[in-house]
C-alpha positions as CSV (number, residue, x, y, z in Angstrom):
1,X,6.4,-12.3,-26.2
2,X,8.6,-10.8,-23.8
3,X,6.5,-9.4,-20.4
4,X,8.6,-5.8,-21.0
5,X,6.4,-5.9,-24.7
6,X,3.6,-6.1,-23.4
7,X,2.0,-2.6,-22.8
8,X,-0.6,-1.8,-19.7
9,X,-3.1,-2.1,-22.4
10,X,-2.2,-5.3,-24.1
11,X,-2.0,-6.9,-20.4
12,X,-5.4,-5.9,-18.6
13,X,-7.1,-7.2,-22.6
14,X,-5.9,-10.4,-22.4
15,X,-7.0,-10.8,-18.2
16,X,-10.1,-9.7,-19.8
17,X,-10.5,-12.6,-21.7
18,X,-9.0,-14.8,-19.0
19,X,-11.5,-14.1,-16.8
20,X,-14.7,-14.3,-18.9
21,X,-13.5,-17.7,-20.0
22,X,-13.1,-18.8,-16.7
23,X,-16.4,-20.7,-16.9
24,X,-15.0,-22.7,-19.5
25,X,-11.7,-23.1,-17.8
26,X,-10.4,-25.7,-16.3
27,X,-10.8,-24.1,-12.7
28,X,-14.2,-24.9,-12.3
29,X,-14.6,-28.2,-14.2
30,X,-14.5,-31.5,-13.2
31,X,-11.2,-33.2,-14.3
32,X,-10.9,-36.7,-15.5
33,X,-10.0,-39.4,-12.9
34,X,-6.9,-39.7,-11.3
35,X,-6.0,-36.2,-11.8
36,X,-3.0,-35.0,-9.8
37,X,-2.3,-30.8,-9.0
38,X,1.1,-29.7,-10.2
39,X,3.5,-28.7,-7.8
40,X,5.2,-25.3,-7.1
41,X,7.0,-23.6,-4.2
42,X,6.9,-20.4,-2.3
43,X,10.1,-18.1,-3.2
44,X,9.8,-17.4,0.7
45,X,11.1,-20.6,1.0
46,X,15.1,-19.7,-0.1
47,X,14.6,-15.9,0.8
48,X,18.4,-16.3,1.9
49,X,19.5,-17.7,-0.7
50,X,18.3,-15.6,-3.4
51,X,19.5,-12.4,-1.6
52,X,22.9,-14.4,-2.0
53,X,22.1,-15.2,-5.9
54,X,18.9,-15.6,-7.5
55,X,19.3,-17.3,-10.5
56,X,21.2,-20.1,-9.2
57,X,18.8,-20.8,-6.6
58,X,15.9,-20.7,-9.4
59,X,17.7,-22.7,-11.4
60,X,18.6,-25.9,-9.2
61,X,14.8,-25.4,-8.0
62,X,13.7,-26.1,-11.6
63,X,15.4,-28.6,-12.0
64,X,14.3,-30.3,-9.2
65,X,10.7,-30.3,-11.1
66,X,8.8,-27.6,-9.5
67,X,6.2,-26.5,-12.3
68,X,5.2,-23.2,-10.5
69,X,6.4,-20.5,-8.3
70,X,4.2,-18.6,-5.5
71,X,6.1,-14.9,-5.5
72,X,6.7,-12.4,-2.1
73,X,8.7,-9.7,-1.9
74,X,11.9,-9.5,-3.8
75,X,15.3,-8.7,-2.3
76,X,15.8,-4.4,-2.4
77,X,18.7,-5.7,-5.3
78,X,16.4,-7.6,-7.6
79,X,13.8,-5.9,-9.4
80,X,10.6,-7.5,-10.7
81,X,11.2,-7.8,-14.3
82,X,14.6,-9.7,-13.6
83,X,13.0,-11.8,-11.8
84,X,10.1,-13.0,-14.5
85,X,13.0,-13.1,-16.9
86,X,15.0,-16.0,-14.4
87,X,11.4,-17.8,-14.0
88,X,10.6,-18.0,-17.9
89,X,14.4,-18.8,-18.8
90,X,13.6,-22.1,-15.9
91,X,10.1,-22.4,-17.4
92,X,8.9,-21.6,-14.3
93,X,5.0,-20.1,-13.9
94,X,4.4,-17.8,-11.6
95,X,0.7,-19.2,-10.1
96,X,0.1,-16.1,-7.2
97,X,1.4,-13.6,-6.0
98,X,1.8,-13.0,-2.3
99,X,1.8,-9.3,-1.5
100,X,0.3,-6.2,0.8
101,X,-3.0,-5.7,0.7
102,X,-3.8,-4.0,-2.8
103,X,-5.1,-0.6,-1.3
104,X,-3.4,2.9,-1.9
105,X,0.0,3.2,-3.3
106,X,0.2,-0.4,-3.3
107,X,-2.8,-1.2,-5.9
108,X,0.0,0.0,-8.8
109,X,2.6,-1.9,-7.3
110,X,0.8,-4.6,-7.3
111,X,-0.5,-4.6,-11.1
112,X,2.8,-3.8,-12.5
113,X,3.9,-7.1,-11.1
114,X,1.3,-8.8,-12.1
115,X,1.6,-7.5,-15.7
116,X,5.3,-8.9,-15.6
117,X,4.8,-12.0,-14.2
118,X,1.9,-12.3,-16.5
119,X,0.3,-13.8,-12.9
120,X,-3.6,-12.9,-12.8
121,X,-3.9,-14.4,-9.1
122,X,-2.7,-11.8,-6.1
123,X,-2.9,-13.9,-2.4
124,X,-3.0,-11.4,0.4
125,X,-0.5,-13.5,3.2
126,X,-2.3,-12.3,6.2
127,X,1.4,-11.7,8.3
128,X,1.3,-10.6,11.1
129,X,-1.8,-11.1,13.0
130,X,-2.5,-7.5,14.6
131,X,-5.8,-6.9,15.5
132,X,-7.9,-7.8,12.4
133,X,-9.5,-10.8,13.7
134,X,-9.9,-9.5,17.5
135,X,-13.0,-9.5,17.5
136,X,-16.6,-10.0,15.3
137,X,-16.9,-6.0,14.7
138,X,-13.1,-6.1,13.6
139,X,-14.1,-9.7,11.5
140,X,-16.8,-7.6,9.5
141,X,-14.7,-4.3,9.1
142,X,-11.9,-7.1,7.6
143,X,-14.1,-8.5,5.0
144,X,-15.1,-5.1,3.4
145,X,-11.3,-4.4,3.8
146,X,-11.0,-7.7,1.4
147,X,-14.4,-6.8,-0.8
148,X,-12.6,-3.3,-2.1
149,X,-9.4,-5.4,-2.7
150,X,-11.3,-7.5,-5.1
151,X,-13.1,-6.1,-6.3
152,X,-9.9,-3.4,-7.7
153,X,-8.0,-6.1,-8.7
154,X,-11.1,-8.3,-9.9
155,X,-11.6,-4.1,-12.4
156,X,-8.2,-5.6,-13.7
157,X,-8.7,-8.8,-14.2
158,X,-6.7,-10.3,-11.6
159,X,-8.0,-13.1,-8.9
160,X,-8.0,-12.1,-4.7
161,X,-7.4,-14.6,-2.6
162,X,-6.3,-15.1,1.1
163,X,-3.6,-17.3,3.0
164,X,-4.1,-18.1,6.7
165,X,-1.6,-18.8,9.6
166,X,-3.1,-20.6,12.8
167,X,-5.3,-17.7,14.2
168,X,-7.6,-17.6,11.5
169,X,-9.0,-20.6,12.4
170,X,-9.0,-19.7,16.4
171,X,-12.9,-19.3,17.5
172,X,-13.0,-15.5,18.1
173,X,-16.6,-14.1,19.5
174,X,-18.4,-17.5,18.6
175,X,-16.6,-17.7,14.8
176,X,-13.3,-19.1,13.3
177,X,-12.4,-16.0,11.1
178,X,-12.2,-17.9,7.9
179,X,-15.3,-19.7,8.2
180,X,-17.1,-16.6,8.1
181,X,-15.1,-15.1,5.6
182,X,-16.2,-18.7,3.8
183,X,-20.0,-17.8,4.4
184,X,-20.0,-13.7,4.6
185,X,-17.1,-12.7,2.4
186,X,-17.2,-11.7,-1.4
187,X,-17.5,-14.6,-3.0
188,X,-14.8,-13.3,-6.1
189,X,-12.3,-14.1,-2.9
190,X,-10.5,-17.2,-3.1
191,X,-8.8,-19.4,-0.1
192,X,-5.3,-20.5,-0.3
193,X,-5.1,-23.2,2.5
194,X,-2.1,-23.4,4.5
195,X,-2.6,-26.9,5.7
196,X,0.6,-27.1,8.4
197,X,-0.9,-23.8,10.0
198,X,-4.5,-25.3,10.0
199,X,-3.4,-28.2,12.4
200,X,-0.8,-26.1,14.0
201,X,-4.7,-24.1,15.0
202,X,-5.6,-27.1,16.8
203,X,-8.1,-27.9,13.7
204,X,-8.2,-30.8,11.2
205,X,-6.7,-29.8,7.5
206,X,-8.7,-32.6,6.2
207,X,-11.8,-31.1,6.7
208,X,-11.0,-27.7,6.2
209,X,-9.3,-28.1,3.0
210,X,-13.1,-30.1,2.1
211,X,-15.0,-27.7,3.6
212,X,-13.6,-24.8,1.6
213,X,-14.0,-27.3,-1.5
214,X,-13.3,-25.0,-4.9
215,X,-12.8,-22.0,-2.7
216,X,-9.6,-23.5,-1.5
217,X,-7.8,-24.1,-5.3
218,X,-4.2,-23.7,-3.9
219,X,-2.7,-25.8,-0.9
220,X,0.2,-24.8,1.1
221,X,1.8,-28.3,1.9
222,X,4.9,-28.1,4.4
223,X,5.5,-30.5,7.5
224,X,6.9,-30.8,11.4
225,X,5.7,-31.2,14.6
226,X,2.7,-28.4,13.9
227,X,2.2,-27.0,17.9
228,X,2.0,-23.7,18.8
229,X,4.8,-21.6,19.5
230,X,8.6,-21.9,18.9
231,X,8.4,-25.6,18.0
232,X,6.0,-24.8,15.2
233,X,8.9,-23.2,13.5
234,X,10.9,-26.7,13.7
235,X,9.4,-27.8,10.6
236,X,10.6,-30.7,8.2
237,X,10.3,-32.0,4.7
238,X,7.4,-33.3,3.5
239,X,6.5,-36.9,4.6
240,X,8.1,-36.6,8.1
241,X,6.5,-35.0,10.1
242,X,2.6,-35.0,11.6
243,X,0.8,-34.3,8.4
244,X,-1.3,-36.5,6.8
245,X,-1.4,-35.5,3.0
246,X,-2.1,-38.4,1.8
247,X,-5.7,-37.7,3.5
248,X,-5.5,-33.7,2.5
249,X,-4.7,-34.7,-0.9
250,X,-8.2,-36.7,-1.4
251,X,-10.5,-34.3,0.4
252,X,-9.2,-31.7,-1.4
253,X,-9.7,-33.6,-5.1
254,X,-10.2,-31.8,-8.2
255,X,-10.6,-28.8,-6.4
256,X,-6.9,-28.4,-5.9
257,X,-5.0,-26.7,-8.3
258,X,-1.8,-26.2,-7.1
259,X,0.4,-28.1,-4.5
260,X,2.9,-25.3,-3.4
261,X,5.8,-26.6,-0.8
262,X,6.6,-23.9,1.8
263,X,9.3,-24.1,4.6
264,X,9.0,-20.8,7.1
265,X,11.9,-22.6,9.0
266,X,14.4,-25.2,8.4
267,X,17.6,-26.4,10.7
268,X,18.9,-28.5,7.4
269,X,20.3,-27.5,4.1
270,X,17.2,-26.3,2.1
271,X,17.3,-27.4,-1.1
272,X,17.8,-31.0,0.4
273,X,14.6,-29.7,2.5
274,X,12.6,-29.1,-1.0
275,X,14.1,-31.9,-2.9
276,X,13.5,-34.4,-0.2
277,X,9.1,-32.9,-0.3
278,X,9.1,-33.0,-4.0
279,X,9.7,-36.5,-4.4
280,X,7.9,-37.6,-1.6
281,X,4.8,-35.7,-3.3
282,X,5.6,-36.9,-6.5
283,X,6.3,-40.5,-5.8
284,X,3.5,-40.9,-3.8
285,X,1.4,-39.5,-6.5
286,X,0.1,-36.3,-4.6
287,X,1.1,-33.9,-6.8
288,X,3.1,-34.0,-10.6
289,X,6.3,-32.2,-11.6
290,X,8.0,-32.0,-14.5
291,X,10.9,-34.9,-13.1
């Protein structure tokens, strides 16, 4: 059925069910051996090249094998709807969403794109820093922040989770601010794992990303020299830079559900920049695609 079908009614029933199956689910099962996450990107990725035409840029991205897509904001000439419509057409599943905080006049927003991207998994990016993580009294007012954002979008069926950058694993006041979101937070929040940022922190991904264990279901896999400042920005495809997935990959185990490639920066052509990480992923059997 068509996501403009489907009426507010029809969408938040069949969440419903999603989410009281979810102990049955694959998401918190053990999966056989040798099980492999699927790989997706972050539309953030080819933000210039979808303001310059989406659907081709969706389109060679499919083909490339990509299984998923991890949404952000859409150019101001591309409304949401369009957009789902591109992603079914490539058979493209939209696994998160990565969008404001879902408080205010953004909580509507917010479900309406859920409801057409039939996506029931909202990730809260965490750009910029600002002062949210200055100090442990700002830590604590933070998580409450994130406790009435799930628990809204947990009243409509849809998952919260966050994404970090390097400071939230900078030791503030005694704590790294996701560690104590690990231990102190609602535990309906979820972890998405940028791994690049984690070592760009001056921490190790490998134990972060085996730490967080099922909390962490989504990785964020992109590569380069990861050092703070301007150089972090010099990043490169998959494979050639100071990452060691092949390490991530197996602390993170059947925990991972998703493999999403992200570039923030890239000097080269992108799609050679996406291409080149997908098959080095895939080839290397640390994460499946659909080529």
């Amino acid at each position: 059925m068509d996501a403009n079908n489907y009426t507010r009614k029809d969408f938040i029933k069949l969440l419903g069910l999603g989410t009281a199956s979810l102990a049955f689910s694959p998401w918190y099962m053990k999966d056989k051996a040798g099980y492999v996450a699927p790989i997706a990107f972050q539309l953030y990725s080819v933000r210039r090249e979808i303001e310059k035409d989406f659907e081709k840029t969706i389109h060679k991205l499919a083909d490339m094998g990509f299984e998923g897509v991890e949404t952000y904001a859409l150019p101001a000439n591309l409304t949401v709807p369009q957009a789902a419509k591109v992603f079914k057409e490539c058979g493209l599943k939209v696994i998160s969403m990565h969008t404001e905080l879902p408080l205010g006049d953004q909580q509507e927003k917010i479900v309406q794109a859920a409801e057409a991207y039939h996506c029931d998994h909202v990730i809260y990016a965490g750009w910029p820093q600002g002062e949210k993580y200055k100090n442990l009294d700002a830590i604590k007012k933070t998580a409450e922040t994130y406790h009435e954002s799930a628990s809204f979008l947990k009243s409509k069926g849809i998952h919260f989770g966050l994404h970090n950058h390097w400071w939230e694993f900078e030791m503030v006041d005694g704590v790294y601010p996701f560690y104590y979101l690990l231990e102190h937070a609602d535990p309906k929040i979820f972890f998405e794992i940028d791994t690049y940022w984690a070592k760009t922190s001056g921490q190790n991904p490998i134990k972060i990303v085996k730490d967080f264990g099922a909390r962490a279901p989504f990785l964020h896999i992109k590569d380069g020299p990861a050092v703070k400042g301007t150089k972090s920005y010099e990043q490169l495809p998959v494979g050639t830079g100071v990452m060691d997935f092949k390490s991530i990959v197996k602390s993170g185990g059947n925990n991972t559900k998703w493999m999403i490639v992200e570039f923030d920066e890239y000097a080269g052509n992108i799609f050679e920049g996406m291409h080149s990480s997908y098959k080095y992923l895939t080839k290397n059997h640390l994460a499946k695609g659909k080529v």
